[in-house]
Structure formats: C-alpha cells, structure tokens
GULUM-109063 format. One record per residue (C-alpha): residue in one letter; y, z, x. Coordinates in steps of 0.1 Angstrom, whole numbers. Each point is the difference from the previous one (the first is absolute). Layout:
<rs>
resn->A	north->Y	up->Z	east->X
...
</rs>
This chain:
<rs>
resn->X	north->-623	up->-521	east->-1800
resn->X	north->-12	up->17	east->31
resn->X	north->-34	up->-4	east->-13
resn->X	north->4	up->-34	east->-7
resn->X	north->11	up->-13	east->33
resn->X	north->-27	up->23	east->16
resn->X	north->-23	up->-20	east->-19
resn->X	north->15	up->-34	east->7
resn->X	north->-1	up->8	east->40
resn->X	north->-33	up->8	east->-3
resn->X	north->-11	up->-32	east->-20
resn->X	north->25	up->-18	east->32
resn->X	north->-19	up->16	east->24
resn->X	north->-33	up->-14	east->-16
resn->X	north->5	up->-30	east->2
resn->X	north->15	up->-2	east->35
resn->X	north->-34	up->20	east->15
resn->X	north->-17	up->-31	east->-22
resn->X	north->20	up->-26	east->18
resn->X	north->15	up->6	east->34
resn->X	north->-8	up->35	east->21
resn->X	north->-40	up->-6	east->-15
resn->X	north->-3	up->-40	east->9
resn->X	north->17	up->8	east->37
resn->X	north->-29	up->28	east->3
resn->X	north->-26	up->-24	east->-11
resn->X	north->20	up->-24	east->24
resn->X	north->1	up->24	east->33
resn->X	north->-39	up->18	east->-7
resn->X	north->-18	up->-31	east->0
resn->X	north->-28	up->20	east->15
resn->X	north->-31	up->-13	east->18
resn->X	north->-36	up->18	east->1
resn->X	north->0	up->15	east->33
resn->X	north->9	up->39	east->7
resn->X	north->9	up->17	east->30
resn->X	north->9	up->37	east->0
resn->X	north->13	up->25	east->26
resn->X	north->2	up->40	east->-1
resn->X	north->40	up->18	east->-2
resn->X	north->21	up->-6	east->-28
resn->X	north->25	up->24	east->13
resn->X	north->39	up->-15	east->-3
resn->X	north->-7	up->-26	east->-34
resn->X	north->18	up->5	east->-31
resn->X	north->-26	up->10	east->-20
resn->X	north->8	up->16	east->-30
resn->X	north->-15	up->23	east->-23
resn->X	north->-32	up->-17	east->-7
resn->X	north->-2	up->13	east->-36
resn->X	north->34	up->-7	east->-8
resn->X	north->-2	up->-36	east->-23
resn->X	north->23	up->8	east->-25
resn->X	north->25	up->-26	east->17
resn->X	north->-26	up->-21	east->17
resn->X	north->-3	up->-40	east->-5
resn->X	north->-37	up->-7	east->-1
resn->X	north->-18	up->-36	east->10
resn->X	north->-35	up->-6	east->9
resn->X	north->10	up->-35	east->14
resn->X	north->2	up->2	east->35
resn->X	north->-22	up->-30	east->16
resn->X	north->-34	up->14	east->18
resn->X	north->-18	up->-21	east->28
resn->X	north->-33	up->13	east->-4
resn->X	north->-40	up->-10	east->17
resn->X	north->-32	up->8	east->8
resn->X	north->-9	up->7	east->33
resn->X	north->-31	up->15	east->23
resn->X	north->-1	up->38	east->5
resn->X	north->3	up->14	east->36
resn->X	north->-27	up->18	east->15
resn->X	north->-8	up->35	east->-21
resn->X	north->-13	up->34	east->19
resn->X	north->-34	up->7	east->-18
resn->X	north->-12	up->27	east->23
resn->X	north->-12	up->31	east->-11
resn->X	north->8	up->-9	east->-40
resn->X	north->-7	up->28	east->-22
resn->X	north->-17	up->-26	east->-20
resn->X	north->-21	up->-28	east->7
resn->X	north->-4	up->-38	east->-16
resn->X	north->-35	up->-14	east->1
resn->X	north->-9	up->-36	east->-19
resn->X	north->9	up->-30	east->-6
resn->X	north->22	up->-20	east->-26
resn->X	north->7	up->-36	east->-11
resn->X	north->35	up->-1	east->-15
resn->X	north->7	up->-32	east->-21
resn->X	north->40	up->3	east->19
resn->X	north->-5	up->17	east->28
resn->X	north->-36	up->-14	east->12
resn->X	north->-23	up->23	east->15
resn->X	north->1	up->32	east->13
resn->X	north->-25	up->22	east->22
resn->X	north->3	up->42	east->12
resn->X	north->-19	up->12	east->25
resn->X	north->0	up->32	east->16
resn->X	north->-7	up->14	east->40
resn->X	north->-10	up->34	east->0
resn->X	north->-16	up->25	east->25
resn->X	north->-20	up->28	east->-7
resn->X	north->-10	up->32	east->18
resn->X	north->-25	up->27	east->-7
resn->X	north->4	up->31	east->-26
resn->X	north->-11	up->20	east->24
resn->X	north->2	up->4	east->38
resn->X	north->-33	up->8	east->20
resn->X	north->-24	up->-26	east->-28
resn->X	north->-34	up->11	east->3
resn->X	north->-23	up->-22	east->-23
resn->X	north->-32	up->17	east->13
resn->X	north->-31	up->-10	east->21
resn->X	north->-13	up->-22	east->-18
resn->X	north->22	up->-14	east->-31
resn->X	north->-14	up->-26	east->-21
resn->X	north->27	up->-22	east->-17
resn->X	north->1	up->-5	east->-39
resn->X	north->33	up->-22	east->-4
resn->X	north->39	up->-2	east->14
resn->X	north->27	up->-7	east->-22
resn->X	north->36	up->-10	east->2
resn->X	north->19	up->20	east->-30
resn->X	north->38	up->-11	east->-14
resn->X	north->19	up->23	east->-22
resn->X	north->18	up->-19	east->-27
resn->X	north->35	up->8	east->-8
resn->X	north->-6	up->-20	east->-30
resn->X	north->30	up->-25	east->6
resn->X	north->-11	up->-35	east->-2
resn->X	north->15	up->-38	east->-1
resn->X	north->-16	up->-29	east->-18
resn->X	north->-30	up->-1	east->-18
resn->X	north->-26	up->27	east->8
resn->X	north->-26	up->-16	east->-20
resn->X	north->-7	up->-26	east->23
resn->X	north->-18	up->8	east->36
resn->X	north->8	up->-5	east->31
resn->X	north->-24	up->3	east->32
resn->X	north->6	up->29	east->27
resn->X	north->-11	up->-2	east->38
resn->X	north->-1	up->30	east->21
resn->X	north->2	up->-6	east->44
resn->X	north->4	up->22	east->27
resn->X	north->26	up->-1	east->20
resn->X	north->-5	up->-11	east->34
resn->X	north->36	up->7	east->11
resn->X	north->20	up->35	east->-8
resn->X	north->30	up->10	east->-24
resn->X	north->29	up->16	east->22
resn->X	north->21	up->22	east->-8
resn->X	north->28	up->-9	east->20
resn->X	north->0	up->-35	east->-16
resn->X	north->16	up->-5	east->-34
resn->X	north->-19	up->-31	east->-22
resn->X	north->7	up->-21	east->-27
resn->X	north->-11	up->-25	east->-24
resn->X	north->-11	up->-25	east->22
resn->X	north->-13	up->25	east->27
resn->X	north->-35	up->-6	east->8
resn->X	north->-31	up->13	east->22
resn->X	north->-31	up->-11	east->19
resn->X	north->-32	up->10	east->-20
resn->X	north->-32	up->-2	east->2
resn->X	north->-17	up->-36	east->-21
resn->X	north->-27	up->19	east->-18
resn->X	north->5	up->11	east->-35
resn->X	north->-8	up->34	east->0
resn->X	north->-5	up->0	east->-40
resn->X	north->-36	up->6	east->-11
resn->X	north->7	up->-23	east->-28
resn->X	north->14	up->-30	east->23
resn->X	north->13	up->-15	east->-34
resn->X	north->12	up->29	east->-11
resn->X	north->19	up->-2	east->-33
resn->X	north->27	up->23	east->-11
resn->X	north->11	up->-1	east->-39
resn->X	north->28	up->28	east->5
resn->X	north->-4	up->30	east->-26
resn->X	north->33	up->19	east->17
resn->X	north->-3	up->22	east->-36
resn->X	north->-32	up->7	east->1
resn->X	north->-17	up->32	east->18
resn->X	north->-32	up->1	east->14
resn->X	north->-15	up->29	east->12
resn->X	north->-9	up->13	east->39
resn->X	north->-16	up->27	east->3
resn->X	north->19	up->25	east->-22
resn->X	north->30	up->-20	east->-4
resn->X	north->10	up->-24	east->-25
resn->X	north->29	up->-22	east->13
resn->X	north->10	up->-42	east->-5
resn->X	north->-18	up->-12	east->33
resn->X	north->-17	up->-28	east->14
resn->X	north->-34	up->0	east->21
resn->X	north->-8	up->-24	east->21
resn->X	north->-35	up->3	east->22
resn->X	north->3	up->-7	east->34
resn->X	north->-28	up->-12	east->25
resn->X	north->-26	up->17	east->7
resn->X	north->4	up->-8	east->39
resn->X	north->37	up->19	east->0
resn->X	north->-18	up->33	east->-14
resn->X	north->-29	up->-3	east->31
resn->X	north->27	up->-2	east->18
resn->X	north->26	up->28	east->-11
resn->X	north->-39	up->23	east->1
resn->X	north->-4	up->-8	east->33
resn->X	north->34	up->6	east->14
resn->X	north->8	up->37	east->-9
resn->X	north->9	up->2	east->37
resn->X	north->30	up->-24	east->-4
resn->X	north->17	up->22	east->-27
resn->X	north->9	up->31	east->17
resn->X	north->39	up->-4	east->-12
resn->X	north->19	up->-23	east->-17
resn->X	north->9	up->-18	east->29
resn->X	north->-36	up->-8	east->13
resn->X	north->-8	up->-10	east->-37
resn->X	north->25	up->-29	east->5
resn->X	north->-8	up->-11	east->31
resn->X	north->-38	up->-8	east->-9
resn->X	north->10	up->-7	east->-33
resn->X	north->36	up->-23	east->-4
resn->X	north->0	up->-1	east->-38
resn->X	north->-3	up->-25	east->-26
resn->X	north->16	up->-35	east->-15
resn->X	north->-5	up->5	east->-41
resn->X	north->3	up->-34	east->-10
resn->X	north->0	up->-21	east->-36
resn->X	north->-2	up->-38	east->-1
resn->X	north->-4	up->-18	east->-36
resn->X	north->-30	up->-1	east->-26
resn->X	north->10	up->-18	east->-31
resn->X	north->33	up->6	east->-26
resn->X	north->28	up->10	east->13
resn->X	north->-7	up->33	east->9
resn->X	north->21	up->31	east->9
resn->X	north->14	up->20	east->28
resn->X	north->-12	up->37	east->-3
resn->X	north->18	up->34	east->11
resn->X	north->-20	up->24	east->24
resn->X	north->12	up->33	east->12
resn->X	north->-20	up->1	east->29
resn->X	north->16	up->38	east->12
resn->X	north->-22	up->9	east->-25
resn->X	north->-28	up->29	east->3
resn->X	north->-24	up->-28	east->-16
resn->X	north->12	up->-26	east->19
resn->X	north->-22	up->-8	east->35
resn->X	north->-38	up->-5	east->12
resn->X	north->-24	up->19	east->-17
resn->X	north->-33	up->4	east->22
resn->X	north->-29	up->10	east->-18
resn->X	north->-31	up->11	east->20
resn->X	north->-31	up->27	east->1
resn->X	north->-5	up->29	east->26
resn->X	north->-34	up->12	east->-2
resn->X	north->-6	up->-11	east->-33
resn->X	north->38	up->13	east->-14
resn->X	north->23	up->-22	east->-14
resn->X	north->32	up->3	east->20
resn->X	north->37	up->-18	east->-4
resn->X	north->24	up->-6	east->28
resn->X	north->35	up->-15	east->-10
resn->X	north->20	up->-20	east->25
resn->X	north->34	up->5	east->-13
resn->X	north->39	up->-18	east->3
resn->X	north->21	up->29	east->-17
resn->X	north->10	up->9	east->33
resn->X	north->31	up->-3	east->21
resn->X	north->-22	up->-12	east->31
resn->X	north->-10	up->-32	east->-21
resn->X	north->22	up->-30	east->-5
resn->X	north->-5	up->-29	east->-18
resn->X	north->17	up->-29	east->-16
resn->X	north->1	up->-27	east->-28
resn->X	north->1	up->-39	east->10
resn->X	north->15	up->-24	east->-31
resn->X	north->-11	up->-37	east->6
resn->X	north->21	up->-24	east->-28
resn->X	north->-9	up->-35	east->-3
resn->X	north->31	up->-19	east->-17
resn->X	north->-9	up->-35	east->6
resn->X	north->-20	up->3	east->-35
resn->X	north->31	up->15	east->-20
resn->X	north->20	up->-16	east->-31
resn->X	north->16	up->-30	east->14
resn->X	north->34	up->16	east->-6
resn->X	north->-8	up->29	east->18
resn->X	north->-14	up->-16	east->29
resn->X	north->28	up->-24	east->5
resn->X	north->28	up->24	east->-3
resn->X	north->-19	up->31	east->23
resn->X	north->-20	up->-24	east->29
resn->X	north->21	up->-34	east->-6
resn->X	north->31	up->17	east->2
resn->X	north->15	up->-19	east->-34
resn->X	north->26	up->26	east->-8
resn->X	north->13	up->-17	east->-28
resn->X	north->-31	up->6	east->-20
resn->X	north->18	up->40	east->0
resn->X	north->19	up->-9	east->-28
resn->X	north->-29	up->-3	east->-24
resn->X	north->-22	up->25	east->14
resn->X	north->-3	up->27	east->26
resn->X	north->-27	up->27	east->16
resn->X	north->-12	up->32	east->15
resn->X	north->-31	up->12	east->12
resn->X	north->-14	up->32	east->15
resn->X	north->-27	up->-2	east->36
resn->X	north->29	up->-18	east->20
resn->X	north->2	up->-29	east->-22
resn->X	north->31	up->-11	east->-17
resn->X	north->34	up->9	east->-2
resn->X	north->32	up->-17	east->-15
resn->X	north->33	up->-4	east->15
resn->X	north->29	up->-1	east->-16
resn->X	north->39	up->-4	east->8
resn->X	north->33	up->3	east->-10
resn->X	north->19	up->-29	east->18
resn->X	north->34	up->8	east->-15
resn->X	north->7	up->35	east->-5
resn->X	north->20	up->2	east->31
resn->X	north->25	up->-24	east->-15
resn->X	north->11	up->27	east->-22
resn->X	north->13	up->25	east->28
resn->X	north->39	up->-12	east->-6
resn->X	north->-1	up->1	east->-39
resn->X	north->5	up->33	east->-6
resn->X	north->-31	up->10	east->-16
resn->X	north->-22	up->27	east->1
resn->X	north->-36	up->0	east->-8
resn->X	north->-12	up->35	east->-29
resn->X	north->-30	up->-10	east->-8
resn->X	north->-28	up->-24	east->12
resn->X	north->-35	up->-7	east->-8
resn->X	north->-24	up->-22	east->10
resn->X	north->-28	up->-10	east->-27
resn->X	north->-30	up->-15	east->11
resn->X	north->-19	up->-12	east->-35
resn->X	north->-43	up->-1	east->1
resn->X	north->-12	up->-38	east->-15
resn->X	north->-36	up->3	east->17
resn->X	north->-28	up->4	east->-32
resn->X	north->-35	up->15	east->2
resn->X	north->17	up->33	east->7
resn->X	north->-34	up->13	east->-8
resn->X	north->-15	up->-10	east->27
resn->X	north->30	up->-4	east->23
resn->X	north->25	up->26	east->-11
resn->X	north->32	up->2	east->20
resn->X	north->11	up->22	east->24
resn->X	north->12	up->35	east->-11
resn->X	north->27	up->-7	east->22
resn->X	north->21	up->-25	east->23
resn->X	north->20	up->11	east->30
resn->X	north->30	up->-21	east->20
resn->X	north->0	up->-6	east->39
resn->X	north->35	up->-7	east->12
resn->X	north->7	up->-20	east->30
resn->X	north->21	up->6	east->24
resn->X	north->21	up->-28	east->22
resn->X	north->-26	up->3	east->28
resn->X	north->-25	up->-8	east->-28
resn->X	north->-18	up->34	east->1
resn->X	north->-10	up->17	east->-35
resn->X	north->21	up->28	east->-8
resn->X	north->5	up->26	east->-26
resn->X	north->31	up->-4	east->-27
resn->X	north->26	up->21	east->-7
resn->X	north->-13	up->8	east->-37
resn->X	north->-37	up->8	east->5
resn->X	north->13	up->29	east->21
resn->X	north->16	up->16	east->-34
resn->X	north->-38	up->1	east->-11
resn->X	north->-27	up->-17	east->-28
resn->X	north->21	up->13	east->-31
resn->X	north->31	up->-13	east->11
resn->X	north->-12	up->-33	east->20
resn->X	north->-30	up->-13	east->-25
resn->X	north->-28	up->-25	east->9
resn->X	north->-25	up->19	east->-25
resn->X	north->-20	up->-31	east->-28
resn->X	north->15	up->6	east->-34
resn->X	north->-30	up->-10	east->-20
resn->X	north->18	up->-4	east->-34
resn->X	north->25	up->-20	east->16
resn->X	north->-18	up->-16	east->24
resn->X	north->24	up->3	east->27
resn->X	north->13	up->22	east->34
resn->X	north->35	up->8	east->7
resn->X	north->15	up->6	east->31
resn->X	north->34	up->21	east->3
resn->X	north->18	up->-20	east->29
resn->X	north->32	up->9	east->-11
resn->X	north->6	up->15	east->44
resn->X	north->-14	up->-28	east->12
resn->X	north->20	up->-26	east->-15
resn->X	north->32	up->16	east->7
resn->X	north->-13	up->-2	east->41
resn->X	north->-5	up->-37	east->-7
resn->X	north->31	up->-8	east->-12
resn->X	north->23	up->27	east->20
resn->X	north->-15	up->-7	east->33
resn->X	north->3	up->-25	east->21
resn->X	north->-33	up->1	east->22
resn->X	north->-24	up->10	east->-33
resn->X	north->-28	up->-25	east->-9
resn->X	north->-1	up->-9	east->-31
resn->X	north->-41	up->-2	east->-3
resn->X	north->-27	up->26	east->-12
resn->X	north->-36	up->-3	east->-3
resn->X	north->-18	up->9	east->-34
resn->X	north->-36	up->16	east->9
resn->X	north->-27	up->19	east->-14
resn->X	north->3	up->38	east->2
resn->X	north->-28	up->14	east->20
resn->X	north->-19	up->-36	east->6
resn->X	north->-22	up->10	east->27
resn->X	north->-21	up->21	east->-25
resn->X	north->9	up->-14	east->-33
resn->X	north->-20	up->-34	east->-15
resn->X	north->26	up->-11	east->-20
resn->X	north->21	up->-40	east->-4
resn->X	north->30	up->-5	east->-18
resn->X	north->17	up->-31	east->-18
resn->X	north->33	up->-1	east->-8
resn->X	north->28	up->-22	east->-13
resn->X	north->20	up->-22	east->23
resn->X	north->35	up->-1	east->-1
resn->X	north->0	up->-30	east->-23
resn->X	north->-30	up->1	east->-20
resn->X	north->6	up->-21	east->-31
resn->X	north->-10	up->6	east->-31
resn->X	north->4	up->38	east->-15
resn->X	north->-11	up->15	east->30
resn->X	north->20	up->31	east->10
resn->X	north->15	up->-16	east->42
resn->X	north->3	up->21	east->30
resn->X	north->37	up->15	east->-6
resn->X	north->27	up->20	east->19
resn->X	north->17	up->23	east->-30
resn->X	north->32	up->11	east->9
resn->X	north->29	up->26	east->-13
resn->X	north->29	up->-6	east->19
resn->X	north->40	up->9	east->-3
resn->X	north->26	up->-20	east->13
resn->X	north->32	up->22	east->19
</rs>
C-alpha cells in the first residue's frame, strides 16, 4: 500500500509540474536575447551543481537575442598574422593586412666595398591555417612606411599608418594562390613559405646604407617598416595565417661581394619589433537579412537567425528580461546551460569557430568577466561540438546573480574566442527559428524550497 500511494504521488506530482509550477516558469522567464554579466557570486543559494535528482528541468525561458557590431579588437603584436582577402556570400567582404617593422640580424652590417645586388625578398612563414577558398588568388602590395610603429601605443583593427604610394613589389601585380601546406625550400630549409620579390630600388638602397644599421634602433629610424597588404583578384578568395616571429619570416637581401654570393636577413622575431594586423569588413554587400539586422538595426530579424565573427566584426547580444521576477518564488537555480546551435553550411570552406566566449556587462555598460568562466573551460564550456553541432555554456552562477540581485544586468555578449587572430564566422539559430531548427535556449534544473 505504501508503494502504491508512493506511486500515485508521484504520478500527482507529474501532472502538477505539467500544469501549474512549469506554465508560471514559462510565465515569469519570458527571456529576451540580451546578456549582461558581472563577477562575485558570493551570498546566492546555489546548490550543488550536480545534484538533479530532484530538479524540474525547462528549456523555455524567453531569449531577446541580435546581431550587433564588434568593439574595437587589440591586434598588436599577434602571434599570428591574417593576410588576404574574402568575399563571404553573408558576411560581404573581408580584407587582413598587416604593419610590421624589421631590424637587422646583425648589429654593425657590413655589405662590403663594392656589393652588387642580385634580388630582395619579403619571406612569410605559414602556419598553415587558412579561411575560404585557397584556390583562388588574391593580389599583395608591399609599401614602406613613412611613419613609425610605437611601442607605447596599443593598435587595433582599424589602426592605420602613413606609407609611402609606391608599390615596392617587383611584380606590381603580384598574385598570390596560397599553398599554406606546401614547403618550398631556402637555402637548406624546407618550410610552407611565401616569396615575394621586392624592388630592386629598396636593395640599392639597404647596400648603400650599412651606415644606418649600427643597432636596432638606427635600423628603424632609416627604415620604419612595412604595410603587407591584399586587395581582391577574382573568386572569393581566402584569408591566410602567417607567423611572422618566424626564423623564415622577414627581408631576405641577396647580393655579391667580390664575386661571392652573400645573404643578409632583416628579421621580426625580436622583442624590439612590433607590428600589427588591420581587418577592413565591408557589410553593405552582405545577405539582406544580415545586413538589416547588424547595420539597420532590425532586431527582430534575431529570432530567425543570428551571428559571430572573428577580426572585430560581429557579436550577438542576448538577454534575459525576466529572470529577476523569480527572486520571491523560492527557487533555486542547479543547473544551467546555454546552447548556441551552428545552421551556417559550406563548413568546408567556412568552418566554425573552435570556440565562443561570453562578455558580460556590467550596469555602467563595461564588459566584464562572469562568475562561471572563473571555475575554468571543463566546467564553463564554449568548445564546437561537431557531431552535435552545437556550444554549451554552463551559466548556472550567473543566472543565480541575475535573479538574486538587485543591481545585476541581465545581458551578456556571445563572441568569438580569440578573434583578433582567428578567420572564422558563425551562424546560428535565433530564438525562434521555425521549422526543425534547434533555437537559442536557456536549459534549466531548478528546485523549488
């Protein structure tokens, strides 16, 4: 008999979760796409995060959820390095550039009395990452820089310099069709490189200026650096990984001394050189539905579709309007997980990001870090789950701060992990998507007391 009204109080029980404490849930979380997070989740009543065994579950709490323009990105001194250009059919065009300067291998350059020039050549190390499609070309300029890289100064995507007009390619339609797998040999090394032969007037004039390169410092001062630049060729063309720290990487001067064949490398693998990348995105020529939710500001257009993009370009934000209304009905938060599900196709050529991180935003609108990312990447998430097609955030912290106190915004920021040297776009589902499309959820455990 005990068994049996065991049984019947749990079918009871059922039924109620169906019917009233699960519709006033779905009722109170009618949650917005917009996220806001702030650090310290000392004082909630958090239990123990594993412990579901009691725990009501629902994925239906309401997100508010758009696209929106990235903030400016540091992109100085990058271990890696973007160069190229892209046409995206959503996300229009994209273009990487790079500033670099250069200084001697060697202090004290003697070339000789008389050195006769064979050829200068700029040299890039691959890393062998790339984004798009490497099979089609895209043209590379080369200038000098007429105005100098500081230290002191920190640059970004849109950061840009005074240079010289003249192309300083010897090829002045020089075409790169990126081989980032491919090695090619110089001198006894094999390594994935590209060579591009530089003017013949910036040899003369690096042999006839051995006085100016007594130290690193002098080096810079007669020489500023260079603007690597792409613009487009034909296709859609890719955006292609350098690692310009790299002992291949730099000006290779290639001359004769009395008949001997000599090599003199000017070299960035140093930490007296500075550079940085530049990311120009032109949106205007985007999907329709993509322009008029990121640059016309349509935020309904969320619900069907949202996106992220790496070099300072896109981000989504997304909100929980009504969390805070649950603060007086005695329920505490387990578990919760935010799932972001990938819909973009082509991954081929545009694979997703390997992983996604969350800005929160404090009340005085500044980005901030949230409680759970502190607990690390095993616990908090954000990696791609390519069978499932999906990231999870663990937010279970956080969403206790929204709805325990009082002052806590209810808005985050989904980005790109690592976007100022990663290539990579992202489209995921709105929080209404129609059709069989997996939508932007919350998933909550929660226990009433």
């Amino acid at each position: 008999m005990k068994n049996f009204w065991n049984s019947r109080r749990e079918n009871f029980n059922l039924r109620l979760l169906n019917y009233v404490p699960f519709l006033l849930l779905c009722t109170i979380l009618s949650v917005s796409q917009s996220c806001q997070k702030e650090p310290s989740s000392i004082g909630l009543n958090l239990k123990d995060r594993d412990d579901l065994l009691n725990a009501i579950f629902t994925d239906t709490a309401t997100l508010i959820a758009y696209s929106v323009l990235e903030d400016t990105l540091n992109t100085t001194n990058l271990v890696h390095n973007f160069l190229g250009h892209i046409k995206d059919p959503i996300f229009g065009t994209t273009t990487a550039g790079i500033y670099t300067q250069l200084i001697p291998s060697g202090s004290n350059v003697n070339f000789g009395e008389a050195p006769q020039l064979d050829s200068i050549v700029l040299t890039l190390r691959y890393t062998g990452g790339f984004y798009g499609d490497t099979a089609n070309p895209f043209t590379i300029r080369v200038y000098e820089l007429t105005e100098p890289i500081l230290s002191t100064t920190t640059y970004n995507q849109h950061s840009s310099l005074a240079h010289n007009g003249n192309n300083l390619t010897y090829n002045s339609d020089f075409q790169l069709k990126p081989t980032p797998n491919t090695r090619v040999r110089l001198d006894t090394v094999a390594e994935a490189h590209v060579r591009i032969r530089l003017s013949d007037d910036l040899g003369h004039n690096f042999l006839q200026s051995a006085s100016l390169m007594a130290t690193a410092d002098a080096f810079k001062n007669f020489f500023k650096g260079l603007y690597i630049c792409a613009e487009p060729s034909q296709g859609n063309g890719s955006l292609v990984n350098f690692t310009l720290t790299n002992a291949l990487s730099g000006i290779q001067l290639y001359y004769k001394d009395n008949g001997t064949a000599r090599r003199f490398s000017f070299i960035v693998r140093s930490q007296e050189v500075d550079r940085f990348s530049v990311y120009e995105h032109n949106y205007e020529i985007g999907n329709s539905d993509f322009v008029n939710q990121v640059l016309r500001n349509n935020t309904l257009l969320g619900e069907k579709i949202l996106y992220a993009q790496s070099m300072g370009g896109v981000k989504t934000k997304i909100t929980f309007p009504h969390l805070k209304a649950l603060k007086d009905k005695n329920i505490a938060v387990n578990k919760a997980e935010l799932v972001i599900t990938n819909i973009g196709e082509s991954l081929h050529l545009y694979p997703p990001p390997a992983r996604l991180g969350i800005s929160g935003i404090n009340s005085a609108g500044i980005n901030v870090i949230i409680p759970d990312e502190l607990t690390g990447e095993a616990y908090f998430g954000g990696s791609y789950d390519a069978a499932k097609g999906e990231y999870r955030f663990r937010v279970t912290r956080y969403i206790n701060e929204i709805i325990q106190r009082d002052n806590f915004q209810p808005s985050i920021y989904l980005v790109v992990r690592g976007a100022a040297a990663n290539a990579n776009r992202l489209l995921l589902s709105g929080t209404h998507p129609g059709g069989t499309s997996p939508r932007l959820r919350l998933e909550i455990y929660y226990t009433e007391y």
